[in-house]
C-alpha positions as CSV (number, residue, x, y, z in Angstrom):
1,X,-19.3,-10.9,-13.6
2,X,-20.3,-7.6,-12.6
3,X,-21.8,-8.7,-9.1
4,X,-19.1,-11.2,-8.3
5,X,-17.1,-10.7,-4.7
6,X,-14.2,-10.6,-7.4
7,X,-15.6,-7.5,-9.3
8,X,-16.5,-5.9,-5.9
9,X,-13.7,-6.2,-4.2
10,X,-11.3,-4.8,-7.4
11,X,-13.7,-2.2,-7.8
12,X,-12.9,-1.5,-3.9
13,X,-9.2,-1.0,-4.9
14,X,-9.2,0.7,-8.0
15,X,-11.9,3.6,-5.7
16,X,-9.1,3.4,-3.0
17,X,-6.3,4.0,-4.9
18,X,-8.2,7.1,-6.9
19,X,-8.6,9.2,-4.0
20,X,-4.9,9.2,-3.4
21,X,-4.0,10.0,-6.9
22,X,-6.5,12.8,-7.0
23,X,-5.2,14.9,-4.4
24,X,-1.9,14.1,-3.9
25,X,-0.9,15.8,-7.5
26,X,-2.5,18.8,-6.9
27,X,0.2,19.7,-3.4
28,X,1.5,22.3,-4.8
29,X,-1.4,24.5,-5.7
30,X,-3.0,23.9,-2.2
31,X,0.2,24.7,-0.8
32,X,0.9,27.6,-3.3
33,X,-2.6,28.9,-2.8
34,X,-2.1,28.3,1.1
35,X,1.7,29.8,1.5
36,X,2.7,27.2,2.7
37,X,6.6,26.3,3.4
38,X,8.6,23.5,2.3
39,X,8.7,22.7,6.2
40,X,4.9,23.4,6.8
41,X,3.9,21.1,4.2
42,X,5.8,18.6,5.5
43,X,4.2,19.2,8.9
44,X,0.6,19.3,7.5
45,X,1.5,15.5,5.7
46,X,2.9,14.4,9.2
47,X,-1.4,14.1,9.8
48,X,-1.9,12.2,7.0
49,X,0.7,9.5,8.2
50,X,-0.7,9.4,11.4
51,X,-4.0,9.0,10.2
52,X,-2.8,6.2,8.0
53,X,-1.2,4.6,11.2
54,X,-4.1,5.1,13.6
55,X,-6.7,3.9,11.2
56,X,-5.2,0.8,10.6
57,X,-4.5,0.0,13.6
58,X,-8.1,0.7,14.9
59,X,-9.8,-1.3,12.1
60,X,-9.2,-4.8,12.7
61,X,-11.4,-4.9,15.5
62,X,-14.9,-3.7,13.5
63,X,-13.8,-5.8,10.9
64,X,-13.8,-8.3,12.9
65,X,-17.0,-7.8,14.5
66,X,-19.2,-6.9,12.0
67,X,-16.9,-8.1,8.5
68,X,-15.3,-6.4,6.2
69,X,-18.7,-5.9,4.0
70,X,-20.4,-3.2,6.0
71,X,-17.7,-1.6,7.1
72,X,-16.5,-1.3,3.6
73,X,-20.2,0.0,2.4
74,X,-20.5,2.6,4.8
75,X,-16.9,3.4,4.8
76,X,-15.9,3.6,1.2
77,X,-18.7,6.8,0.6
78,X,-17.3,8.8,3.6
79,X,-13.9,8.4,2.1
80,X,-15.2,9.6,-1.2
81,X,-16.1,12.5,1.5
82,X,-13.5,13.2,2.9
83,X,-11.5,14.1,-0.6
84,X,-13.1,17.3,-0.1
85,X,-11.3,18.4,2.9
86,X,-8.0,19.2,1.4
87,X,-9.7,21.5,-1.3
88,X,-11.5,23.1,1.5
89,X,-8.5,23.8,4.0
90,X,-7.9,27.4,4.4
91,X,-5.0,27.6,6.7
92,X,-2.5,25.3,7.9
93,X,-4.1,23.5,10.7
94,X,-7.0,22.7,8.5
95,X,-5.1,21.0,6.0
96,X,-3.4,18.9,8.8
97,X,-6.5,18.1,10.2
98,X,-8.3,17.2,6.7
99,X,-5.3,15.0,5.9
100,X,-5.5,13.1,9.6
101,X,-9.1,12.5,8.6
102,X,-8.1,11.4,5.1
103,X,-5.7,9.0,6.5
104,X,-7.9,7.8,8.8
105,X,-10.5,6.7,6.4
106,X,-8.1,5.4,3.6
107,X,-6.0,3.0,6.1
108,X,-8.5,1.8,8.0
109,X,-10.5,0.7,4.4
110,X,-6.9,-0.6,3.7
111,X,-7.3,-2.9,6.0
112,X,-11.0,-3.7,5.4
113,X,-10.2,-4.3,1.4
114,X,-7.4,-6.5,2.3
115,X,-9.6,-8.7,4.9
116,X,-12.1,-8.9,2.2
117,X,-9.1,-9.8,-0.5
118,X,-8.3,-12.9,2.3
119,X,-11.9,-13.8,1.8
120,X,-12.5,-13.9,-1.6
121,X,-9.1,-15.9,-2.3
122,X,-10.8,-18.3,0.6
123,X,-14.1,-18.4,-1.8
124,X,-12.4,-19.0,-5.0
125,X,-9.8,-21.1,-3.6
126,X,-7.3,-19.5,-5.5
127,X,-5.1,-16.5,-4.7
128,X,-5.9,-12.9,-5.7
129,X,-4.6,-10.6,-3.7
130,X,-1.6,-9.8,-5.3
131,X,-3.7,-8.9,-8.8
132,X,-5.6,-6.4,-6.4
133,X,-2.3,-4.5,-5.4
134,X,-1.5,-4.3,-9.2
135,X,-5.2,-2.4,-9.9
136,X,-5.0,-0.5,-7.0
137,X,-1.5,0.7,-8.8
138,X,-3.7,1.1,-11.9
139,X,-6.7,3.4,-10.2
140,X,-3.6,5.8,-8.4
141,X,-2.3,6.0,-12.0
142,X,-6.4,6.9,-12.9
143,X,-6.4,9.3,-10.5
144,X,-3.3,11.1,-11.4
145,X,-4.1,11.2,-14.7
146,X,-7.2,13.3,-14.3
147,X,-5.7,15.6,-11.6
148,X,-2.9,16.2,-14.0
149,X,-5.9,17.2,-16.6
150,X,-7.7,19.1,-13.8
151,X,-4.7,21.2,-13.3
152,X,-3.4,21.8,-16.7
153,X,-7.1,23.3,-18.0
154,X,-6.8,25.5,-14.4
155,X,-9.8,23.5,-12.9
156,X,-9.8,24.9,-9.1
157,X,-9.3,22.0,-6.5
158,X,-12.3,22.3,-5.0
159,X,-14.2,21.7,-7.7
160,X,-12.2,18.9,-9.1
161,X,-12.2,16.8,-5.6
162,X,-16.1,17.4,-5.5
163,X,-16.7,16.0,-8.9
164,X,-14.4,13.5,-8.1
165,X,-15.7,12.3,-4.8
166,X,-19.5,12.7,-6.2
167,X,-18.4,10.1,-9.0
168,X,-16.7,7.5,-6.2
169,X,-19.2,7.7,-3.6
170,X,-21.6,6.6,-6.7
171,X,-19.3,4.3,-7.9
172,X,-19.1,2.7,-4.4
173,X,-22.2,2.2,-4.1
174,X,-23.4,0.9,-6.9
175,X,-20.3,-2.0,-7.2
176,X,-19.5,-3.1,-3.7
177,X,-22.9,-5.0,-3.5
178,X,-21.5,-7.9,-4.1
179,X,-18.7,-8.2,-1.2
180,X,-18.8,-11.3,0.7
181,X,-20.8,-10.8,3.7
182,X,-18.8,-12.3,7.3
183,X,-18.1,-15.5,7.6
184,X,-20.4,-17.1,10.1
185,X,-18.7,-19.6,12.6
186,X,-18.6,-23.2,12.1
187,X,-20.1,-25.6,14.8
188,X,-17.7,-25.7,17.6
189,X,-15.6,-22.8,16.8
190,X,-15.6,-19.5,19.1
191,X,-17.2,-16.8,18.0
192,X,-14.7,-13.7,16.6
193,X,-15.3,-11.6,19.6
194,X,-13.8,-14.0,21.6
195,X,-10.7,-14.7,19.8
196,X,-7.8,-12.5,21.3
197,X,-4.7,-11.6,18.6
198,X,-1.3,-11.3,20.4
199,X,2.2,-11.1,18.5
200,X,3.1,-14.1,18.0
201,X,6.3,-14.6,16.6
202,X,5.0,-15.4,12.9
203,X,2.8,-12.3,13.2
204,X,6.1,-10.3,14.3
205,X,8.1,-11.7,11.5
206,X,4.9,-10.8,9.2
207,X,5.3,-7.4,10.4
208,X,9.0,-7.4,10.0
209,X,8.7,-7.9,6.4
210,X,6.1,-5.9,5.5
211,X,8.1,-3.2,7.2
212,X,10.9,-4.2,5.1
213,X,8.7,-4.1,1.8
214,X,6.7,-0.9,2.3
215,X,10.6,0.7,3.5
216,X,11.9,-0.3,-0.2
217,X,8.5,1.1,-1.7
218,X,8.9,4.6,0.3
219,X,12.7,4.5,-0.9
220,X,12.0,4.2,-4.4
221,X,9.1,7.2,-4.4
222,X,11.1,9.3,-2.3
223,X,14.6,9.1,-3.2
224,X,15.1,7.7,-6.8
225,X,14.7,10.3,-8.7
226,X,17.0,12.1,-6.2
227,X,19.9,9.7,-6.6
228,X,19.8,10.0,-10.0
229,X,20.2,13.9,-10.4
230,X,22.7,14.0,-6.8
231,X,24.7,11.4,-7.1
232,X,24.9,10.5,-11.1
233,X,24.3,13.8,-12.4
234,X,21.5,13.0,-14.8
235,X,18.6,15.4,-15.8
236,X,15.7,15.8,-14.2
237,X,13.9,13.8,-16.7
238,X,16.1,11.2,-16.9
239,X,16.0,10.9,-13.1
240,X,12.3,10.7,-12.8
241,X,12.9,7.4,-15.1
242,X,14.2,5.5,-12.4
243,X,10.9,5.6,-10.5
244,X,8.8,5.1,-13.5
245,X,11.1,1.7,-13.6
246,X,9.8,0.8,-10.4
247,X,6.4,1.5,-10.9
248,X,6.0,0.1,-14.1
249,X,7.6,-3.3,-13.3
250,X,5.9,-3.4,-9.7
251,X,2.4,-3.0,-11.2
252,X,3.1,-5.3,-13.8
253,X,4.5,-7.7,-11.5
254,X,1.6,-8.4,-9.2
255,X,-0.4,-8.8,-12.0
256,X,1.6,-12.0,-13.0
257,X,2.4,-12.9,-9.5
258,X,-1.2,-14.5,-8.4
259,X,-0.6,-17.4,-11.0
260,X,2.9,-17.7,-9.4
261,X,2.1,-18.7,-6.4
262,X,-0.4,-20.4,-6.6
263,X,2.1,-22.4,-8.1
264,X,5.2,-22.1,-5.7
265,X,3.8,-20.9,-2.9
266,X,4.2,-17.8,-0.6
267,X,7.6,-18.7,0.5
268,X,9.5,-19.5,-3.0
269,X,8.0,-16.6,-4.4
270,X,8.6,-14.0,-1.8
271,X,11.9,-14.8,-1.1
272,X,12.7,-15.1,-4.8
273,X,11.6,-11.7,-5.2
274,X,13.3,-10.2,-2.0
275,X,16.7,-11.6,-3.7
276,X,16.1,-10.3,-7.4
277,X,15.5,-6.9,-5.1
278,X,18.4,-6.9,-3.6
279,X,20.9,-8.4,-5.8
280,X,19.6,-5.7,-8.5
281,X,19.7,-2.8,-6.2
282,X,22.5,-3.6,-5.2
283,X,24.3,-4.1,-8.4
284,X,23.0,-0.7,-9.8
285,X,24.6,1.0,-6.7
286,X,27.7,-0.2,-7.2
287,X,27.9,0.1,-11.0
288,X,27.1,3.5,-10.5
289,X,25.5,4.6,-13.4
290,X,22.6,6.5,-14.7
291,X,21.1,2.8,-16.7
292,X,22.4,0.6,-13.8
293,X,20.4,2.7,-11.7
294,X,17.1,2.5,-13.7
295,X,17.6,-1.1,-14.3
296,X,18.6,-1.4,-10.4
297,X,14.6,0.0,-9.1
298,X,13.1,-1.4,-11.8
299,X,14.3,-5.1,-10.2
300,X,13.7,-3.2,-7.3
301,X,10.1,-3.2,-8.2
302,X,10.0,-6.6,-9.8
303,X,10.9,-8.2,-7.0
304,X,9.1,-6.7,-4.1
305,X,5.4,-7.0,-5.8
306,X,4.4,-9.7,-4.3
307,X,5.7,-9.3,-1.0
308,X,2.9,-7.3,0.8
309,X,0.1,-9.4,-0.6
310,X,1.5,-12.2,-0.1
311,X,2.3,-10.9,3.6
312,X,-1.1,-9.9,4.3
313,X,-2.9,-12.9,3.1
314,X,-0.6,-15.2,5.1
315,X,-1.5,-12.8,8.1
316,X,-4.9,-13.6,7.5
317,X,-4.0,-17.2,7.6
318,X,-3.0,-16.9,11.1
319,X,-6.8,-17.5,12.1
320,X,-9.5,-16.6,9.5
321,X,-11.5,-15.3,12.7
322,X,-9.3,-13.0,13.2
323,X,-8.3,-11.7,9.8
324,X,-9.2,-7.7,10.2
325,X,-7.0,-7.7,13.1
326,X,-4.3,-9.4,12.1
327,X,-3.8,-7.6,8.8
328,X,-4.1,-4.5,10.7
329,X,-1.5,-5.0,12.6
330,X,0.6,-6.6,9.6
331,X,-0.4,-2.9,7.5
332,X,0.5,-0.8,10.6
333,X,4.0,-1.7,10.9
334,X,3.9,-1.6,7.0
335,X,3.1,2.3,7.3
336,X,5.6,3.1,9.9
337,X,8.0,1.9,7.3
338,X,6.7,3.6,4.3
339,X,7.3,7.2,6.9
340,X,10.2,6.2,8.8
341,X,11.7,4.5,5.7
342,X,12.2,7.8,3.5
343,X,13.1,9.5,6.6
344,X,16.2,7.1,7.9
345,X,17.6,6.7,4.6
346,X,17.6,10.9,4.7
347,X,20.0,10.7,7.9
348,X,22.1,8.1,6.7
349,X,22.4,9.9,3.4
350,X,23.2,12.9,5.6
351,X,25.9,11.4,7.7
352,X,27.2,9.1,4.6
353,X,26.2,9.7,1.2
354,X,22.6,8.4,-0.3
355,X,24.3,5.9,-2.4
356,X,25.5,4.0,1.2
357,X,22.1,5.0,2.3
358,X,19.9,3.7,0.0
359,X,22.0,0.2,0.4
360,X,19.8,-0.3,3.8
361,X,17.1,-1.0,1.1
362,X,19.3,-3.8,-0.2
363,X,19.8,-4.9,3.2
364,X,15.9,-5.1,4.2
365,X,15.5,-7.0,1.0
366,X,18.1,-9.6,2.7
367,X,16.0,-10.1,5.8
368,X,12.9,-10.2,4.1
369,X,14.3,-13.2,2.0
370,X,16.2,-14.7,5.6
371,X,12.5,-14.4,8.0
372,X,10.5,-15.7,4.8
373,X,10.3,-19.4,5.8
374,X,9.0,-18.9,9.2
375,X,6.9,-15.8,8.4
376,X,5.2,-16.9,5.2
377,X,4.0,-19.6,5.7
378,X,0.1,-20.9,6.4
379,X,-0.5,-22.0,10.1
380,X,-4.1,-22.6,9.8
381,X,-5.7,-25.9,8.6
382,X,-8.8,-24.4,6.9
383,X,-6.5,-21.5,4.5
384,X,-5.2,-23.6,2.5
385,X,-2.1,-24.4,0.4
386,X,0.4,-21.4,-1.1
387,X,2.3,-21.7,1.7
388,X,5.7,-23.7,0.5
């Protein structure tokens, strides 16, 4: 139904996901149109990750406070917002500053989305979450697709974000109505507020493997397509394959993977996946060729899908009055990976060669599948059971 939590909260992911594949595509004419350097670009993106970081890690708290419901109806219009700062950016600092902004709004709504995911799996009594990674997948494809469109009939960017924003901040408000509201305490049990969150060792295990995870993820964007033309000397089209691999089967993965564990349980199907990861990555890199390595990040994808779901519901599970925060700290460590990920795998591949590189990926996969039992699973009597 239209109005359900369910509807809302997708319709949440798939606006999320839109404003990154809006403005990402069109880089290269803002940095074109800017002058920018290889090296400046890269300096203006360093905002966005620290946004991304920073908002995260400061959204837990509010979310907390107030739920993830207001926060998501106030917040979800002023990210629509801020996708026009990048078309406005005239110099360098600007865009740097427009990005920090931009990443400041989109990860700390990450975390919001996500606490609300928690809560509407708690309210059907079934999980979801994993199906909401898979749309958001589906709106970033959305929004790619029309930036691709924008820039092949020469639309400027400023007038493409605006019509775009103007179209989510609508769209926000007309579908995220019917969020769950917070969940008031039950008799006897302390108030959110007074609930403190310190890293435990299940939440630093969580943390662990969504580092892991996002790590493999930034790998696979960053550096597929990189190892096929460097190292196995395929085209440029054939090397942008291997990432389509990945994406394809990870989107298509976490649409199945819901039903999965609900069946098995977070721990079965986590660590299944962190193996069929590893052992394919790892295959394709020793095989060494151009289909091995297509095949190789496709399983890639397969397999990690339902790891960050899964890790941020079972964060959640930690203490359902303390969800916001304890996903945000889960999804900050998952950033740091998805920027330091791409960047370590760069300096091994620069001391070694990417193909030993990129087997730290295999290796991350390994310790997701080894800290899976005692990170995974539930510790709070009222979550629930997809825990074994």
């Amino acid at each position: 139904m239209l109005g359900s939590p369910r509807a809302a909260v997708s319709a949440a992911f798939l606006i999320h996901s839109t404003v990154s594949g809006t403005w990402a595509p069109r880089l290269p004419a803002i940095k074109e149109s800017l002058g920018l350097s290889d090296g400046e670009l890269g300096t203006a993106l360093v905002g966005l990750a620290i946004g991304l970081v920073v908002g995260t890690r400061v959204a837990g708290a509010p979310v907390d406070r107030f739920g993830s419901r207001p926060v998501m109806r106030v917040g979800f219009p002023l990210l629509a917002a801020t996708l026009l700062l990048p078309g406005l950016a005239d110099s360098l600092l600007a865009l740097f500053v427009s990005l920090l902004v931009l990443g400041l709004a989109s990860g700390a709504l990450d975390v919001a989305m996500n606490a609300q995911g928690i809560e509407v799996e708690r309210h059907l009594g079934r999980p979801i979450l994993s199906g909401l990674h898979g749309l958001w997948s589906v709106g970033l494809g959305i929004g790619a697709g029309v930036a691709a469109l924008a820039a092949a009939i020469d639309a400027e960017r400023l007038e493409h974000f605006a019509v775009v924003a103007a179209l989510l901040a609508v769209a926000s408000l007309v579908f995220l109505r019917g969020l769950l509201p917070a969940r008031l305490p039950e008799p006897g049990e302390a108030d959110e507020q007074g609930v403190s969150v310190r890293w435990t060792l299940a939440l630093v295990l969580l943390g662990v493997i969504a580092f892991c995870s996002f790590v493999g993820e930034g790998a696979a964007s960053d550096w597929s397509a990189v190892y096929m033309t460097q190292e196995l000397g395929s085209s440029e089209a054939l090397g942008a394959l291997a990432f389509a691999s990945f994406a394809v089967t990870m989107a298509a993965a976490r649409f199945a993977a819901d039903p999965l564990r609900g069946r098995l349980g977070n721990v079965v199907l986590a660590r299944g996946g962190s193996l069929i990861a590893a052992v394919g990555l790892g295959l394709a890199l020793l095989v060494h060729e151009p289909a091995a390595a297509i095949a190789g990040f496709a399983l890639l994808g397969l397999g990690l899908a339902p790891v960050v779901p899964i890790t941020f519901s079972a964060a959640g599970d930690l203490d359902p009055r303390a969800t916001g925060r304890l996903v945000g700290r889960v999804a900050t460590l998952g950033y740091v990976g998805s920027v330091a990920g791409p960047i370590m795998i760069g300096w091994l591949a620069e001391a070694t060669s990417l193909r030993t590189a990129l087997g730290l990926v295999v290796m991350l996969a390994l310790v997701i599948a080894v800290s899976a039992r005692s990170g995974l699973a539930s510790r709070h009597p009222r979550t629930g059971g997809w825990s074994g």
